[in-house]
C-alpha positions in Angstrom: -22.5 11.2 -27.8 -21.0 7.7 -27.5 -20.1 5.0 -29.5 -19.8 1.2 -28.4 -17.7 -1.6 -28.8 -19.1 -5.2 -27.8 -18.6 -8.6 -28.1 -19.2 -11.6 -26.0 -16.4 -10.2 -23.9 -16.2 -6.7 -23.9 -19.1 -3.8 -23.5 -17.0 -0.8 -23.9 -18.1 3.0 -24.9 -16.2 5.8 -26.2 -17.1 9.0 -25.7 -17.1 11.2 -29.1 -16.4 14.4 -28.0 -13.1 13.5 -26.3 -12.3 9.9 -27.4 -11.7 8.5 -24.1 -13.2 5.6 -23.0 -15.8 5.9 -20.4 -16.7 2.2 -20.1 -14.9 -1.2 -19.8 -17.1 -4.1 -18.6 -16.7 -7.6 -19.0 -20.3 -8.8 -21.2 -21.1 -11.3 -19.1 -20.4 -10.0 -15.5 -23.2 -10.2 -12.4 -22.2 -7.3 -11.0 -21.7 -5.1 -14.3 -18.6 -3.7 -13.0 -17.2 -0.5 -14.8 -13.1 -0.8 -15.0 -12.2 2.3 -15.7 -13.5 5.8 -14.2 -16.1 8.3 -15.9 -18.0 11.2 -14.9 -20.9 9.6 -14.6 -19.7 7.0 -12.4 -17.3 8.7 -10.5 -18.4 12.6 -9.7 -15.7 14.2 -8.7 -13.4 12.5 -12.1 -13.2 15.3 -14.5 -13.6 14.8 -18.2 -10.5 16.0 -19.6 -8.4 12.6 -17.5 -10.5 10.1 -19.4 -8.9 6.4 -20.9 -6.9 7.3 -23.9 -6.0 11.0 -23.2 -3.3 12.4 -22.2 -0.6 15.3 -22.5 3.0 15.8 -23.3 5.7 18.6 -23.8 6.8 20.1 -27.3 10.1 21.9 -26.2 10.4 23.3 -29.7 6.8 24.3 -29.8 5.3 25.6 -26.2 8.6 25.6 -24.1 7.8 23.5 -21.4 4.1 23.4 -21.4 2.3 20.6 -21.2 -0.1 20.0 -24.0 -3.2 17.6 -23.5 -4.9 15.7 -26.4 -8.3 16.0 -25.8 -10.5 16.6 -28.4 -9.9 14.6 -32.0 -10.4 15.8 -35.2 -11.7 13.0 -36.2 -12.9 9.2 -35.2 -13.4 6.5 -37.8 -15.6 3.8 -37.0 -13.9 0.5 -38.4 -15.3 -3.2 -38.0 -15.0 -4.0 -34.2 -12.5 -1.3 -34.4 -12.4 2.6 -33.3 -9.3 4.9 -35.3 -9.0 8.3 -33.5 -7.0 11.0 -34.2 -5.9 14.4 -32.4 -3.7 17.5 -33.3 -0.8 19.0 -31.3 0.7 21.8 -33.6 3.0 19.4 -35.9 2.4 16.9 -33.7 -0.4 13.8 -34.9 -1.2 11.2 -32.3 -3.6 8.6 -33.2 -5.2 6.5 -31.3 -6.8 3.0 -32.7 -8.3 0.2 -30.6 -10.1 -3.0 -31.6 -11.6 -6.2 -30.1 -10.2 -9.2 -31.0 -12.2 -12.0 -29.3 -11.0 -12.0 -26.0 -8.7 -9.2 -26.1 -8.7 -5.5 -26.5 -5.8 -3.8 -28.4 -5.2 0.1 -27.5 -2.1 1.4 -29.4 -1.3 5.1 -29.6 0.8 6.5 -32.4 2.9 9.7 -32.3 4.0 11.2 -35.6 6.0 14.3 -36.4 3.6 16.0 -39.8 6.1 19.0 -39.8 9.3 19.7 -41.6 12.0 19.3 -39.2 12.9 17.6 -36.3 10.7 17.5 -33.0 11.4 16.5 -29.2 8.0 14.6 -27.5 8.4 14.4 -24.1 7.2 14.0 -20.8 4.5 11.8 -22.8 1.6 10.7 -20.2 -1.1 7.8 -21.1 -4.5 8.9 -19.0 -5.5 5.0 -17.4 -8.0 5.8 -15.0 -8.6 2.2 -13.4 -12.0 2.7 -10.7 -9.4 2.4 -7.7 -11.3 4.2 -4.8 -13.1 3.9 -1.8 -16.8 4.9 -2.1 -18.0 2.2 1.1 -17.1 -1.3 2.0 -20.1 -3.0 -0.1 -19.8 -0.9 -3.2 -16.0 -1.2 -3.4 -16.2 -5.3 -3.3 -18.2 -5.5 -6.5 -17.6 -2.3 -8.0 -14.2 -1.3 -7.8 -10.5 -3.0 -8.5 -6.8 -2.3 -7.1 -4.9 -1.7 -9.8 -1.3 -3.0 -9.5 0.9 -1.5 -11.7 4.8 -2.3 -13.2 6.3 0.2 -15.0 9.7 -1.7 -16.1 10.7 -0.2 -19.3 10.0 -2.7 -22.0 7.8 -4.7 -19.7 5.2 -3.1 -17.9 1.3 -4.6 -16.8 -1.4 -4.0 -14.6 -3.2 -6.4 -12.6 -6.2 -5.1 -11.8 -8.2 -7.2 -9.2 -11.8 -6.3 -8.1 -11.6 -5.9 -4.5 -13.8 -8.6 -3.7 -11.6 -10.9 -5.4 -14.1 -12.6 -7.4 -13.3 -12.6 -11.1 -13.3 -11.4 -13.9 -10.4 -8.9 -13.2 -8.5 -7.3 -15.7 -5.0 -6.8 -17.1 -2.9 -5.4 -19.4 0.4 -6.0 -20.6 2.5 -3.6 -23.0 3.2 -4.8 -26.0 5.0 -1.6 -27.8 7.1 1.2 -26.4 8.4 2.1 -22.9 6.8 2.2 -19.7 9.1 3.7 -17.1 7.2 4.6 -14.3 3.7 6.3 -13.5 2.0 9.3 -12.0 -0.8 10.2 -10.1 -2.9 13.7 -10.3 -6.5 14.4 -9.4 -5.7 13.9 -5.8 -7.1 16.2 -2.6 -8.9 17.2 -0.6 -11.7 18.7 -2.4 -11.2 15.1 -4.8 -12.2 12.6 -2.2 -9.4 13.2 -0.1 -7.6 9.4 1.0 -10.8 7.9 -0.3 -9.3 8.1 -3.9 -6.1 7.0 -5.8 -6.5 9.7 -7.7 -6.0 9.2 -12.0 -3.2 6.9 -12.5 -1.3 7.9 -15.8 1.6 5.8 -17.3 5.0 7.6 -18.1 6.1 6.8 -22.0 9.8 7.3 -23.1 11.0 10.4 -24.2 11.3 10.9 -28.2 12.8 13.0 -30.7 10.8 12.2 -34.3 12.4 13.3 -37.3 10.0 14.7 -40.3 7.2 12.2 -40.8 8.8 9.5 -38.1 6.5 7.9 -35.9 6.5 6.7 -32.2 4.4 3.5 -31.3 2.9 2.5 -27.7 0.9 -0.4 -27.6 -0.6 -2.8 -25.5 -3.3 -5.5 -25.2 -5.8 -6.1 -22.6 -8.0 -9.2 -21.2 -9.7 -10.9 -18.4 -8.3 -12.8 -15.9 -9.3 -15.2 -12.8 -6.4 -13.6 -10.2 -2.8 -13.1 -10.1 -1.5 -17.2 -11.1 -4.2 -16.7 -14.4 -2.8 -13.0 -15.3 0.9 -14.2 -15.2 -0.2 -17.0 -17.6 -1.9 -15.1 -20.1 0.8 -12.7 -20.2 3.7 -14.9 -21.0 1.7 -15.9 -24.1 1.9 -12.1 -25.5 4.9 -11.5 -27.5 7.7 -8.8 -25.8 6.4 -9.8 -22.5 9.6 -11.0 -20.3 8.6 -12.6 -16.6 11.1 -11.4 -14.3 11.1 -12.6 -10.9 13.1 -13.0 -7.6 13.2 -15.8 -4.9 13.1 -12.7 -2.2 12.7 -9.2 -2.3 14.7 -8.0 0.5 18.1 -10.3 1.2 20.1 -10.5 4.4 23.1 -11.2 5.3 25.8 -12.7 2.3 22.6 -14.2 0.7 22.9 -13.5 -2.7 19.8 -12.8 -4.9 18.1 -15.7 -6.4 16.6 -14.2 -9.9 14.8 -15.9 -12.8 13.8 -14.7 -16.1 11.6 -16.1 -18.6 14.2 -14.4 -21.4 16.6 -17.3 -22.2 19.0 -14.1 -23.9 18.4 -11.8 -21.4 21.4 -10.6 -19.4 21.3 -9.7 -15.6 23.6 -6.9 -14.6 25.0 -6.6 -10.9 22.7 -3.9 -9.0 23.3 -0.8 -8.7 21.7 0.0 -5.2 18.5 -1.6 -5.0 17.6 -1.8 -8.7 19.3 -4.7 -10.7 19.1 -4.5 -14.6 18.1 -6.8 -17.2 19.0 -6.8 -21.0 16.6 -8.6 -22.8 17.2 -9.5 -26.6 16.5 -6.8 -29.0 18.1 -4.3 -27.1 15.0 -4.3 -24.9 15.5 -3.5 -20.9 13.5 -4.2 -17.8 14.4 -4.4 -14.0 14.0 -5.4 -10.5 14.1 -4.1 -7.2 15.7 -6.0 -4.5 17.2 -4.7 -1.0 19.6 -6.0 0.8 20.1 -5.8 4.7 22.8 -6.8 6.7 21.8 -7.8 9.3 18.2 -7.4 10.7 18.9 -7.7 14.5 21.9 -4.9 14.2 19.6 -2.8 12.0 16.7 -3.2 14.5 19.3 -2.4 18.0 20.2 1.1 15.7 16.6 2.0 15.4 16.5 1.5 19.2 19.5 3.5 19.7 18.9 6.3 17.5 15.3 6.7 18.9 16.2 7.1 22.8 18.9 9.2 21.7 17.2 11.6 19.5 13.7 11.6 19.6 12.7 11.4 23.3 11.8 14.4 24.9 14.1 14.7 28.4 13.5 18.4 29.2 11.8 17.9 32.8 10.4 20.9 32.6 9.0 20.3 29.3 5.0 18.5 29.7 6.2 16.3 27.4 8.8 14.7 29.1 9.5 11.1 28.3 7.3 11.5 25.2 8.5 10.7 21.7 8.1 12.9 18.8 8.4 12.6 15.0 12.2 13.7 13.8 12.9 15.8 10.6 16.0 13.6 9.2 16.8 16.9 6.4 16.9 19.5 9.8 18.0 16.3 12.3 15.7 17.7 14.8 12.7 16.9 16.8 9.4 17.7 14.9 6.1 18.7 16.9 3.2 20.1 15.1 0.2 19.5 17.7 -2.0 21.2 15.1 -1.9 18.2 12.8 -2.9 15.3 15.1 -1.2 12.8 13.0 2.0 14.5 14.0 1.9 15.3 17.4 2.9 13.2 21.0 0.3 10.6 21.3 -1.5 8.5 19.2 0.9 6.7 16.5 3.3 7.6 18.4 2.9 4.9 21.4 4.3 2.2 18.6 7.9 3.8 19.7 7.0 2.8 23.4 6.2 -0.9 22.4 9.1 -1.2 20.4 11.6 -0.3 23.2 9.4 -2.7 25.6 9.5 -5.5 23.1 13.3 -5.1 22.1 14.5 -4.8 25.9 13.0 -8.4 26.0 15.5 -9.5 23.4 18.4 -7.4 23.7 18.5 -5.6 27.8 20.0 -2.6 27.5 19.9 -0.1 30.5 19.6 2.9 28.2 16.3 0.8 26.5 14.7 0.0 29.3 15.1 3.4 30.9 13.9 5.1 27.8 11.2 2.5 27.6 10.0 3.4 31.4 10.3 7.2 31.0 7.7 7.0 28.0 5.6 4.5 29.5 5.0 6.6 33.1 4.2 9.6 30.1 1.7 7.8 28.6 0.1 6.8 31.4 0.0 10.3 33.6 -0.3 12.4 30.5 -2.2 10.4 27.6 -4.5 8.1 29.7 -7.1 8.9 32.6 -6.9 6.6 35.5 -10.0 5.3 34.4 -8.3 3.7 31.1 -9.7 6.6 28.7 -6.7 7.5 26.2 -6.2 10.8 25.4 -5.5 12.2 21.5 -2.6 14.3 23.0 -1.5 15.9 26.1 -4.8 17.5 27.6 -7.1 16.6 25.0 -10.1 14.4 26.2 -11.6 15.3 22.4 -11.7 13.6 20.0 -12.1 9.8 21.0 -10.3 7.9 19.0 -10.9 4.2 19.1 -7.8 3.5 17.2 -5.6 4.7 20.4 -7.1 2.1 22.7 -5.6 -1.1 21.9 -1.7 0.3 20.8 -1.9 1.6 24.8 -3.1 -1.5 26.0 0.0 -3.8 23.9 1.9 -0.8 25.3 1.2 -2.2 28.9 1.2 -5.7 27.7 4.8 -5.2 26.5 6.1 -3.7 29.7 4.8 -6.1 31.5 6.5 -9.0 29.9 9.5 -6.6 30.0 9.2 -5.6 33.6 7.1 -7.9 35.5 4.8 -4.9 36.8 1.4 -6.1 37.8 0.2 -2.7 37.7 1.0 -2.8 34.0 -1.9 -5.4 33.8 -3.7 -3.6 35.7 -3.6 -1.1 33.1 -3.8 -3.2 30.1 -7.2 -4.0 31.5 -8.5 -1.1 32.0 -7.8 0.1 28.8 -9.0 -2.9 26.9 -12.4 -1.9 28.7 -12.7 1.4 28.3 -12.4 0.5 24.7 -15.5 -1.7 24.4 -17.4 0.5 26.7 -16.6 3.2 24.4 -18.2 1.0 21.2 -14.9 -0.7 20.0 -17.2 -3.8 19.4 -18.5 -1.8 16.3 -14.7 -0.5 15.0 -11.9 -2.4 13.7 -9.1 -1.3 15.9 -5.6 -2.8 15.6 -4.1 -4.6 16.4 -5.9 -5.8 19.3 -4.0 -8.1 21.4 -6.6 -10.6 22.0 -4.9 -13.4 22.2 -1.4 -11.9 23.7 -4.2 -10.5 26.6 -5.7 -13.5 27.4 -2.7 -15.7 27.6 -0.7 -12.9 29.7 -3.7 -12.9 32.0 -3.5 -16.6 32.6 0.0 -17.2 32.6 0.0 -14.5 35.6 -2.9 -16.2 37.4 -5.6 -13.2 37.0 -8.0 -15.7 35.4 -11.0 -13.4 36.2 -9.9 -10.9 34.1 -8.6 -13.0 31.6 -12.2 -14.6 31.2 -14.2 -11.4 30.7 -11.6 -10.3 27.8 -12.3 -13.1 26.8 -15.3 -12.4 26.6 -15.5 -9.2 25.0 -13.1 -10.5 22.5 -15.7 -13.1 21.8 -18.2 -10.7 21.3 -16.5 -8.4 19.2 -15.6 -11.2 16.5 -19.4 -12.3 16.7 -20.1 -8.4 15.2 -17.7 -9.2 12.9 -19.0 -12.2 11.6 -22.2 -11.3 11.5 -21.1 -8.0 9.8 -19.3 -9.2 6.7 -18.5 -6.9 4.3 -21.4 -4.3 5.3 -18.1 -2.8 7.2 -19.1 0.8 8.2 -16.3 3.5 7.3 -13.6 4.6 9.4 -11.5 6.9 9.0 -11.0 5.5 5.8 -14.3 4.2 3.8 -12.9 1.0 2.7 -8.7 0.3 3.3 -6.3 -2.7 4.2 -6.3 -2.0 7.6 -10.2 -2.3 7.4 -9.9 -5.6 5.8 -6.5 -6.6 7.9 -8.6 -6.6 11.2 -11.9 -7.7 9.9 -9.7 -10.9 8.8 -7.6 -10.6 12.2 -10.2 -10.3 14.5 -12.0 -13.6 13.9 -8.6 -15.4 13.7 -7.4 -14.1 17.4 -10.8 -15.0 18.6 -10.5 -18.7 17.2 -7.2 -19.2 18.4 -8.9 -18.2 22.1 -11.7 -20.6 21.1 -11.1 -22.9 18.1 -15.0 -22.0 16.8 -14.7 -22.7 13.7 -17.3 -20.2 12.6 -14.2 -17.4 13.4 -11.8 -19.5 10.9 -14.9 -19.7 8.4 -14.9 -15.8 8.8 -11.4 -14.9 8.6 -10.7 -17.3 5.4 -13.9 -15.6 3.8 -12.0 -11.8 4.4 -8.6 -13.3 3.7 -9.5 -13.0 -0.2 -10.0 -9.7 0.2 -7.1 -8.3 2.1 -5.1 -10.1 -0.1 -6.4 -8.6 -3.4 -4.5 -5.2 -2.1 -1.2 -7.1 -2.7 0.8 -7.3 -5.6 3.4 -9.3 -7.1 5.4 -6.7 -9.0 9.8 -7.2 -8.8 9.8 -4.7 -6.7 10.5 -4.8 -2.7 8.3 -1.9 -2.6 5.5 -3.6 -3.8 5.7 -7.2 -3.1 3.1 -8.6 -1.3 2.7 -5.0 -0.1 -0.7 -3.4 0.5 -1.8 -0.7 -1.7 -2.1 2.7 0.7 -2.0 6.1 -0.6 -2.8 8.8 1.7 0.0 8.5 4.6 1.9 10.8 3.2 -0.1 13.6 3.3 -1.2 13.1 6.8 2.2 11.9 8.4 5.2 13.4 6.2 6.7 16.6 5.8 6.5 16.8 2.3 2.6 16.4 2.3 2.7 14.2 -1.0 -0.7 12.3 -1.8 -0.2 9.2 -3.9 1.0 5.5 -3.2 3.1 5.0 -0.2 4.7 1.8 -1.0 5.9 0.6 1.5 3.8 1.6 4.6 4.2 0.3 7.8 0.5 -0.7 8.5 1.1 -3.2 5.5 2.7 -5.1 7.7 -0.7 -5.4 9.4 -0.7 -8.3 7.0 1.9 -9.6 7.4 0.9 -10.2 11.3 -2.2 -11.3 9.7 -0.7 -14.3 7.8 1.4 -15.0 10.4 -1.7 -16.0 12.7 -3.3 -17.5 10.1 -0.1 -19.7 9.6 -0.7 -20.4 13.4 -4.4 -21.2 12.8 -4.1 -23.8 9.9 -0.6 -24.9 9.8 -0.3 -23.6 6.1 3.5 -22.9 5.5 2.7 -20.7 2.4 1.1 -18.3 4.9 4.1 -18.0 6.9 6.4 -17.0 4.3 4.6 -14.5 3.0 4.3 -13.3 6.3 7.5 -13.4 6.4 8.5 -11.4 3.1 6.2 -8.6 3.6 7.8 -7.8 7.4 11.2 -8.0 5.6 9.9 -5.7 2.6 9.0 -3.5 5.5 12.7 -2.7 6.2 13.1 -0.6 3.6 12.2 2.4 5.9 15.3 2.1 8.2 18.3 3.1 7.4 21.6 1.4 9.1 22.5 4.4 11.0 19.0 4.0 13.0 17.1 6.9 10.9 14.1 5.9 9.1 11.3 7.6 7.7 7.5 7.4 7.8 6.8 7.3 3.8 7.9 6.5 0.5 6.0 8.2 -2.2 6.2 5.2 -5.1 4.7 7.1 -8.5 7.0 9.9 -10.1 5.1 12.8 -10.0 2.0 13.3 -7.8 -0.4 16.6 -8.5 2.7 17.6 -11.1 5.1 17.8 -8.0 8.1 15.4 -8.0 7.8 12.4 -6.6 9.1 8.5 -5.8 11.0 9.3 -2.6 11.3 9.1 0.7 9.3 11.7 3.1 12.0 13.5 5.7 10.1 12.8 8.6 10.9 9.9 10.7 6.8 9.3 12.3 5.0 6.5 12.5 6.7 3.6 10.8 8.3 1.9 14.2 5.2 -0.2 14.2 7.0 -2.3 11.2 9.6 -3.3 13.5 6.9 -4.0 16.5 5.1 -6.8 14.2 8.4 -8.1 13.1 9.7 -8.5 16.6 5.9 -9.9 17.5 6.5 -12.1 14.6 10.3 -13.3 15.8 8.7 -14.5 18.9 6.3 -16.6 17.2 8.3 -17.9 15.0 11.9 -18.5 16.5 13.0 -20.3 13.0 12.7 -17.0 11.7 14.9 -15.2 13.4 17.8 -18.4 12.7 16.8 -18.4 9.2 17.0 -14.7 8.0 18.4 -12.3 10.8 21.9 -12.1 10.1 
């Protein structure tokens, strides 16, 4: 029971017996992608959350029940047009959408049919974009990252396919109020952190009088990528660019902000979020951070690790280790149950960090706290034979992803120390990696090139030629790979993509083959398409990720985690291909996203693993920080790796 709308442009269908649309495809696409999510395409997406429904709250009516539109009483087919409308008590929403040539028009209408006045709230827009992760080939032809803005009077999505090969898709409000999103439909039993779950847009709250009427409306089209999407949408009427020179400011450097409204009015911030009246009593915003100063704010992390999440009981067997710190008790966290929040495995990043910032700022306490953890990670979470352990006493399971953060581990205190043993080390756990079938897995970050030259610089050519060589043999995979990636523990994620692009790049720095550069500049499209452009320092050039907080926060929240530390993954990954080609834009970006990062540190040195972007996720609160202080050190480890690349840098921005 379907109904189609088609043009050159468009091949759409619309389910009947909901009036939801169950498929969005650009006429003249190869790859017949499907935009938006359907039962048939997507088994575990229920019905009831398809394009066009939704639900909202009738205070006077059902207290605070949510009420779902879902079945209309009636749909009137009209030209190139559909009309549909539902029935909430005195509540009439009609829905009405039409091609027109290149564009799709979707409004939704909200009128009050009763005799008196009537609160609409909590009104939810159903916009399932087909953002998940079924494996690595489907995903780059059949699926998009949606990258959504939710600023009031202006709100979009750019939705890229995560091949990055156009058409894509956007839309850009036109009507109404957008002020932020939700997310339900995630779990376990729902594909667990291979899906985003069903994305729904957040509508203003309303109070209609008798026979008043509410309109949200917005227009959709196709696009080539970001630069294309911007265009079209300054052409739509109501849509207001807003943008910023940097997200995240240091120092007295004051915020550089342009908007395309010559009447619009910016206000001064209030906390990270900065105002903007726009003519017609229309608002938007943007999100900028500022930091003081980078270098005082990294030394405080420092500090406030050694001195509160180290474990210094002797008698304890994990002595020297570092845990994950509850900020709401201010206490140690251990749960050895959940793996992602015990002693070992993310954890090492803390141990890097201390080794890398003892390098730039000695500090007895540092480098005491830094030795302490490293002689616990090598009597407790590594055999002598190089095989890393998952946690104290647990040879089961392997995991591949353990290998390399040990081996920068002993990389780092080596350059900190001067400890040939700590090569020694690093060796043997680079090894034990390969042997174990790291050529296959895209680990990282592996310190290919950091290995090599260390080995050089300290004369131990020998083993600095067979890394070499394994190094050399693991890009070859991934070459010859391509996007046929197998899944990890993720199917299909940016820090799949990060190191699929990394990998190749490390190895032609080693080398300078240029069939590594060919490779990396082939995945660079892709790892960038995760990135979005939104005024926001928590989405900037930030990866999309949305399962961290479930498996390293307290809270246990699905949903986008914006940012996440592993996003800086690509910033590191820019920063080497900035070191590959010489191309400056590369760099900044790099820059920008390590500096978005920074977000998850507060100046007294606490910080926090997660920050939960959409309002509500599953119905439960949402768009906050996770108590638990975890994993997110590794920010701070690619933005120190970063400051040593790139001294200018550090003069530029730090302070």
């Amino acid at each position: 029971m379907t109904t189609k709308l088609t043009n050159q442009f468009w091949d759409i269908a619309i389910d009947l017996r909901t009036g939801a649309m169950t498929r969005v495809v650009h006429s003249s696409d190869a790859h017949g992608m499907n935009w938006v999510c359907s039962p048939t395409g997507n088994l575990w997406f229920p019905i009831s959350d398809g394009w066009g429904l939704g639900h909202c709250e009738l205070p006077n009516i059902a207290g605070s029940a949510a009420l779902r539109w879902q079945s209309p009483v009636r749909v009137t087919k009209c030209g190139n047009g559909l009309r549909i409308q539902y029935r909430l008590g005195p509540l009439e929403i009609g829905v009405r959408r039409r091609l027109r040539g290149a564009r799709l028009e979707e409004e939704f209408v909200f009128r009050n049919a009763g005799k008196t006045e009537l609160p609409v709230q909590a009104i939810r827009l159903f916009t399932p974009f087909n953002d998940n992760y079924p494996d690595a080939p489907t995903c780059v032809t059949q699926r998009c990252h949606a990258h959504l803005w939710c600023g009031g009077h202006v709100a979009y999505v750019c939705a890229l396919r995560m091949g990055n090969v156009a058409p894509h898709l956007g839309l850009v409000l036109t009507d109404g109020f957008i002020g932020g999103y939700s997310i339900t439909g995630r779990g376990l039993l729902t594909g667990s952190s291979n899906n985003r779950g069903t994305i729904l847009l957040n509508a203003q709250n309303q109070t209609l009088a008798s026979g008043q009427s509410h309109r949200i409306a917005w227009t959709m089209f196709w696009h080539t990528g970001w630069d294309d999407f911007m265009a079209q949408a300054r052409r739509i009427p109501g849509f207001v660019e807003v943008r910023a020179a940097h997200y995240t400011v240091v120092g007295k450097e004051r915020p550089k902000i342009t908007v395309s409204d010559r009447e619009a009015r910016v206000e001064k911030p209030v906390g990270d979020t900065i105002k903007v009246q726009l003519a017609k009593a229309r608002v938007t915003w943007l999100r900028i951070q500022q930091v003081e100063n980078i270098a005082r704010l990294v030394q405080q992390r420092v500090a406030f690790l050694t001195d509160r999440q180290q474990v210094l009981d002797r008698r304890s067997r994990l002595y020297g280790a570092f845990l994950p710190y509850d900020n709401d008790l201010q206490a140690q966290f251990h749960n050895p149950k959940w793996r992602d929040q015990n002693e070992g495995r993310e954890r090492v990043g803390i141990g890097v960090l201390l080794a890398q910032a003892w390098q730039r700022w000695p500090n007895p306490k540092t480098a005491g706290a830094a030795r302490l953890n490293h002689r616990f990670v090598r009597s407790k979470l590594q055999l002598p034979d190089g095989t890393v352990l998952d946690a104290v006493g647990e040879l089961q399971p392997q995991r591949l992803y353990n290998y390399p953060w040990v081996a920068l581990f002993h990389l780092e205190m080596y350059r900190a120390f001067g400890r040939a043993r700590c090569l020694t080390d690093a060796d043997r756990t680079l090894r034990q990696y390969y042997q174990r079938g790291g050529a296959k897995f895209y680990a990282f970050p592996i310190p290919m090139v950091d290995a090599v030259e260390t080995f050089r610089a300290a004369g131990r050519n020998r083993e600095a030629t067979e890394l070499l060589r394994l190094f050399c043999e693991h890009a070859d995979r991934v070459v010859a790979t391509g996007t046929r990636i197998p899944a990890h523990e993720v199917n299909y994620e940016q820090s799949i993509i990060g190191p699929a692009t990394l990998i190749p790049l490390e190895a032609y720095l080693l080398t300078r083959e240029e069939k590594y550069l060919q490779c990396a500049r082939e995945f660079l499209p892709l790892l960038e398409a995760f990135n979005g452009r939104q005024p926001d320092h928590h989405l900037h050039d930030i990866g999309i990720r949305h399962w961290d907080g479930f498996w390293f926060g307290r809270q246990r929240l699905w949903g986008d985690t914006f940012p996440h530390y592993w996003s800086a993954v690509t910033g590191w990954v820019f920063y080497r291909y900035w070191q590959a080609t010489g191309d400056e834009s590369y760099r900044q970006r790099g820059r920008e996203i390590l500096l978005n990062n920074l977000s998850a540190f507060r100046p007294d040195g606490s910080a926090s693993c997660a920050f939960i972007y959409p309002d509500a996720v599953n119905g439960n609160p949402a768009h906050c920080w996770d108590s638990l202080a975890n994993d997110q050190d590794w920010a701070l480890v690619f933005l120190l790796q970063a400051a040593r690349l790139d001294p200018a840098f550090v003069s530029d921005r730090w302070s």
